[in-house]
C-alpha positions as CSV (number, residue, x, y, z in Angstrom):
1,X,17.1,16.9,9.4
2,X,14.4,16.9,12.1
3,X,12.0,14.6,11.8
4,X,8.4,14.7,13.0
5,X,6.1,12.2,13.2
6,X,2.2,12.5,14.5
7,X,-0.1,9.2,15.1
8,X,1.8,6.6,16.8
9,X,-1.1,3.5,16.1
10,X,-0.6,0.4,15.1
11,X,1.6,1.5,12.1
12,X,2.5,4.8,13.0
13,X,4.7,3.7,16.6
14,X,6.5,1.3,14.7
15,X,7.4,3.6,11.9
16,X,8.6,5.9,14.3
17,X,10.5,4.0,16.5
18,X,12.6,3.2,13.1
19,X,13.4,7.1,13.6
20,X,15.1,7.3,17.1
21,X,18.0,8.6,16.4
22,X,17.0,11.4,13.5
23,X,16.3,14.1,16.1
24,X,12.5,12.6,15.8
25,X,9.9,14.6,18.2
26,X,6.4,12.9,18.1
27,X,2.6,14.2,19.3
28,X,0.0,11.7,19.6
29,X,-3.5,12.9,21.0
30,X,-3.1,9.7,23.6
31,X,0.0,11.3,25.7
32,X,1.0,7.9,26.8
33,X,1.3,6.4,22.5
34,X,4.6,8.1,23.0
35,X,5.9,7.4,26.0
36,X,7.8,3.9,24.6
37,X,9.8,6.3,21.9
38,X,10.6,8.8,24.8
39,X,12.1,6.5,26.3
40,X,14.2,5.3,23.0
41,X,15.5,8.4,22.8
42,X,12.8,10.5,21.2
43,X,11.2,13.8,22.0
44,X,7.4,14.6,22.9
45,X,5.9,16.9,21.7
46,X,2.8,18.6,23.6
47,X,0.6,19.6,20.3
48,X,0.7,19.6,16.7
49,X,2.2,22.7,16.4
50,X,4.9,22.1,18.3
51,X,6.0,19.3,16.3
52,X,5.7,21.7,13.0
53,X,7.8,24.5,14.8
54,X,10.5,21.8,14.9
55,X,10.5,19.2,12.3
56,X,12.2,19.8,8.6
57,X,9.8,16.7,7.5
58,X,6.7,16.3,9.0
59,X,5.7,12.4,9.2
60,X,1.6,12.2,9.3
61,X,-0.4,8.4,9.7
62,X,-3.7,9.5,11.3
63,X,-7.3,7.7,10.5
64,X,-8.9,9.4,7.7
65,X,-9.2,11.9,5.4
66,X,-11.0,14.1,7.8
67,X,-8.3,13.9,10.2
68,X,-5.5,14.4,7.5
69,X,-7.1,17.4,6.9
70,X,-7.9,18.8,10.4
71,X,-4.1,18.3,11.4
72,X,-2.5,19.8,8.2
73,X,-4.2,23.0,8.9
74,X,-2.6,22.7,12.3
75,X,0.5,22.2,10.7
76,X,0.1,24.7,8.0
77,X,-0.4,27.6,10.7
78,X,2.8,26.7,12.6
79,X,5.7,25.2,10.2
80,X,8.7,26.9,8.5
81,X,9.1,27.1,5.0
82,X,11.1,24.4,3.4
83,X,9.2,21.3,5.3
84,X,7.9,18.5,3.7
85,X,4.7,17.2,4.7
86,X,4.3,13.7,4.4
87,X,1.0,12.0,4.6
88,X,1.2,8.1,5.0
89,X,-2.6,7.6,5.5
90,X,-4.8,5.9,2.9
91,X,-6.7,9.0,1.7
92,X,-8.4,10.0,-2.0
93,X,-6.2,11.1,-4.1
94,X,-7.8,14.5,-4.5
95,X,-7.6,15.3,-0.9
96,X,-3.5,15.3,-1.0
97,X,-4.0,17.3,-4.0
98,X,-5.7,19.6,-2.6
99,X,-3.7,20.0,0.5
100,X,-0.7,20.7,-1.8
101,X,-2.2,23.9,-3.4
102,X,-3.4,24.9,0.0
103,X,0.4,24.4,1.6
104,X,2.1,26.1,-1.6
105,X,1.6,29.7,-0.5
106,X,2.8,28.8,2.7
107,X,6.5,27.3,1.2
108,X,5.6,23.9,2.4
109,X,5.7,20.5,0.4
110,X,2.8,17.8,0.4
111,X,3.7,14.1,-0.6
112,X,1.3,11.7,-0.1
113,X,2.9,8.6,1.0
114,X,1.1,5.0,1.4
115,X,2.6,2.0,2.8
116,X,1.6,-1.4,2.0
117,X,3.1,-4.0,4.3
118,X,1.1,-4.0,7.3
119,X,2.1,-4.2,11.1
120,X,4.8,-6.8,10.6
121,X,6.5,-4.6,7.6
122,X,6.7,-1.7,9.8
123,X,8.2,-3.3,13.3
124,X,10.4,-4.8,11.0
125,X,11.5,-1.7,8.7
126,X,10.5,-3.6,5.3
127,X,7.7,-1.7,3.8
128,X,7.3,-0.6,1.1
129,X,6.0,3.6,0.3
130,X,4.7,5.0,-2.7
131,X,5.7,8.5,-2.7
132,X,3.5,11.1,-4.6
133,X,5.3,14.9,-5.1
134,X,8.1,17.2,-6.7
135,X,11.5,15.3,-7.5
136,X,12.9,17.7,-4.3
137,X,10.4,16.8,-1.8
138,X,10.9,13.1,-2.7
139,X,14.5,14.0,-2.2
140,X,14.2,15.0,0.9
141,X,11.9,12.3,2.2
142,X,14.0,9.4,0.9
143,X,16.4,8.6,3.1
144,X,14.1,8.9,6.5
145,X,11.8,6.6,4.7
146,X,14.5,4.3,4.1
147,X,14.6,3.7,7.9
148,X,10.9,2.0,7.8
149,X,10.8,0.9,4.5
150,X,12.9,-1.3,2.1
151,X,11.1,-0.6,-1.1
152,X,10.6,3.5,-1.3
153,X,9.4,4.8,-5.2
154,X,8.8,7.8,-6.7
155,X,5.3,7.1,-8.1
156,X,4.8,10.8,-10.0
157,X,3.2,14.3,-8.6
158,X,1.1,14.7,-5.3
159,X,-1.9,11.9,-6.2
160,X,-0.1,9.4,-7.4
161,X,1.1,7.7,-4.2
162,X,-2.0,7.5,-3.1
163,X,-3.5,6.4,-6.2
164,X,-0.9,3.3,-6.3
165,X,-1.9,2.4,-2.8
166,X,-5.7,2.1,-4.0
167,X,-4.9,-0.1,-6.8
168,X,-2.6,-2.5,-4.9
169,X,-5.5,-2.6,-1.9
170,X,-8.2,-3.3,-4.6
171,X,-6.3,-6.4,-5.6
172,X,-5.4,-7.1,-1.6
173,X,-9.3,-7.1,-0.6
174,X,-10.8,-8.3,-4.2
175,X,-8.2,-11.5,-3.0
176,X,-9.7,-11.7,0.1
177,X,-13.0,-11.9,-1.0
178,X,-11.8,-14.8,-3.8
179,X,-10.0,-17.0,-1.2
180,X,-13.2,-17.0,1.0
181,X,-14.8,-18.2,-2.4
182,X,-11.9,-20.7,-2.6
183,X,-12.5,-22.3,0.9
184,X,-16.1,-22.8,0.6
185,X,-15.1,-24.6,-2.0
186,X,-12.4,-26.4,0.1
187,X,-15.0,-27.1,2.9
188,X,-17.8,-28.7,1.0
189,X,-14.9,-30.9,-0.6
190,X,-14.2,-32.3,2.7
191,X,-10.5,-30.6,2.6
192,X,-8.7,-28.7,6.2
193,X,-9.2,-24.9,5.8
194,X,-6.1,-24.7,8.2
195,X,-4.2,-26.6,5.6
196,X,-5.4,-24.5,2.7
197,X,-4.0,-21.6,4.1
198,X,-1.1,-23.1,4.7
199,X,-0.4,-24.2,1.2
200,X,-1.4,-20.7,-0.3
201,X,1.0,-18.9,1.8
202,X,4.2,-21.0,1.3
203,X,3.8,-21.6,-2.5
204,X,3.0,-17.7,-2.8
205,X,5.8,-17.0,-0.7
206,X,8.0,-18.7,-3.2
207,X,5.9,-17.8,-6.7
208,X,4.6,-14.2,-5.3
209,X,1.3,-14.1,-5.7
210,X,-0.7,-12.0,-7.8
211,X,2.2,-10.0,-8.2
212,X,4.2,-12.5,-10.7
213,X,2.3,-11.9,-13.3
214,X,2.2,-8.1,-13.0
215,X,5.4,-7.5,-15.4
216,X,4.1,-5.8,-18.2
217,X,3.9,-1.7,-18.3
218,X,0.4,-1.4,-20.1
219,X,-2.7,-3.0,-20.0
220,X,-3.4,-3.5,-23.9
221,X,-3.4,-6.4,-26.3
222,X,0.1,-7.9,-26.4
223,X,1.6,-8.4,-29.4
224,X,2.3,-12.4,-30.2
225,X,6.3,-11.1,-31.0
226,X,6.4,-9.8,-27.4
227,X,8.8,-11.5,-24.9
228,X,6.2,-12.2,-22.5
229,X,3.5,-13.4,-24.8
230,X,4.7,-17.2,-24.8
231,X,5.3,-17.4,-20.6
232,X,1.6,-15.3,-19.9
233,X,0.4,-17.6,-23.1
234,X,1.3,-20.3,-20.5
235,X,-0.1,-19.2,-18.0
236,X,-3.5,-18.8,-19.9
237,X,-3.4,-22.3,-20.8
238,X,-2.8,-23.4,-16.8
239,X,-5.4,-21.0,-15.8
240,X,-8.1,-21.7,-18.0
241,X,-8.0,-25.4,-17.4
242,X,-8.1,-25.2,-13.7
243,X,-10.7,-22.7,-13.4
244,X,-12.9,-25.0,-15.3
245,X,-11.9,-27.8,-13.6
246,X,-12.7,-26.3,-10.1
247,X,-15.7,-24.8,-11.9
248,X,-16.8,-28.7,-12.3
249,X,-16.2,-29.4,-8.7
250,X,-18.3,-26.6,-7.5
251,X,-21.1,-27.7,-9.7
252,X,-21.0,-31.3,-8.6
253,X,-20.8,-29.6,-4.5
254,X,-23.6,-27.4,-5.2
255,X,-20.7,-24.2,-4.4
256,X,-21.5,-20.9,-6.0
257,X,-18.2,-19.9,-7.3
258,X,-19.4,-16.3,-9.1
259,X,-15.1,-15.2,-8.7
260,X,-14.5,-18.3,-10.5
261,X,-16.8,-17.9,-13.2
262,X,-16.0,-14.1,-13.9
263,X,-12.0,-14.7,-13.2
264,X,-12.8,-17.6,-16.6
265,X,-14.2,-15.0,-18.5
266,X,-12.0,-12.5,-18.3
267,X,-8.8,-14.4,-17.7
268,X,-7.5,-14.3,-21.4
269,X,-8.2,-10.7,-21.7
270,X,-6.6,-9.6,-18.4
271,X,-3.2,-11.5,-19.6
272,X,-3.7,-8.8,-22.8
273,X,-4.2,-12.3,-24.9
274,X,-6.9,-13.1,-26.9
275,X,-9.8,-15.3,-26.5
276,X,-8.7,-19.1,-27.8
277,X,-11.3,-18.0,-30.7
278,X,-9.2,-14.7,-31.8
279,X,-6.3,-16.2,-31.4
């Protein structure tokens, strides 16, 4: 398999470079993005097209949806039947959609394709992709994926990739937007920001963040026979009494803690328990 790869950025070089060695040809609209893989043993390619005359999988991480869309058509017009197009940008879901209809006619396969893992997980081959598309094209895709990634699923048909990829970045920037709550809360209490951070990335290094907790396969009341009822029951109990005990703290520093206050309210429900007065 020839593999293809347009939009050597921050993520996109790294991914490629992964690819040296899989016949990879690579166009980026800055000639000189590819001139580091030339030398590692890929091929340049001098436009879009040529890329698509030569690649069995075409490997696409441009900016936008805009973009995505300007250089599928390019590809579209100048491809074999039988590639895969693979689109790694963040995009709406409906726009890979769409560009699967408008590639069918043509014999060509659209997966959208997300990666989550930023600059480090792709110089270091460890991301992780969520692949939207038919069984076949995943096929086909999963083994040069593996090259660049560590952690490569099969998420369901064209959309769903993409629509994995917006649910883990909610929870990425909503976080974000929580710790800055959670060092205000830090500073007016007299404690090292540096420090903070320190803390929160070795203990959700070992613990996992967020993601612990994310075990279950639906969102709806748990049952009080299910396995998980007792740990997340636990966890509930932990929660709710240190949110209200940083609650107190920000009242006595005159912090607005809104995250805290809503994360309270809902905790118990996003668990799938009940409130301590349903229970």
């Amino acid at each position: 398999m020839t593999v293809g790869f347009i939009g050597l950025g921050q993520m996109g070089a790294p991914m490629a470079g992964h690819l040296v060695g899989h016949g990879l040809v690579v166009y980026d609209a800055r000639p000189d993005a590819a001139q580091p893989l030339v030398k590692a043993g890929a091929r340049a390619a001098g436009s879009v097209a040529e890329v698509a005359r030569h690649a069995d999988l075409i490997s696409l991480m441009v900016r936008d949806d805009a973009q995505v869309r300007e250089v599928a058509e390019e590809i579209l017009a100048s491809a074999r039947e039988g590639t895969v197009l693979a689109i790694h940008s963040t995009i709406g879901a409906r726009t890979a959609e769409e560009l699967a209809e408008r590639a069918r006619p043509y014999g060509i396969e659209v997966v959208d394709a997300p990666v989550s893992g930023g600059f480090m997980g792709a110089s270091a081959g460890t991301l992780a992709v969520m692949v939207g598309g038919t069984d076949e094209a995943f096929e086909k895709c999963r083994e040069p994926f593996g090259t660049w990634a560590d952690l490569v699923l099969h998420m369901g048909p064209v959309g769903a990739g993409t629509r994995t990829k917006l649910a883990r970045n909610l929870l990425h920037f909503v976080a974000f937007t929580a710790a800055a709550e959670a060092q205000r809360l830090a500073e007016a209490s007299g404690v090292s920001l540096r420090k903070l951070g320190r803390v929160v990335r070795h203990t959700d290094a070992i613990t996992g963040g967020a993601g612990s907790i994310m075990l279950r396969g639906t969102t709806a009341p748990m049952a009080p026979d299910d396995e998980l009822y007792d740990i997340l029951d636990n966890a509930r109990s932990l929660g709710e009494k240190d949110l209200t005990l940083a609650l107190e703290l920000a009242g006595e520093l005159g912090v607005d803690a809104p995250f805290a206050r809503l994360a309270l309210e809902r905790f118990a429900a996003g668990l799938g328990l009940p409130d301590r007065k349903g229970a």
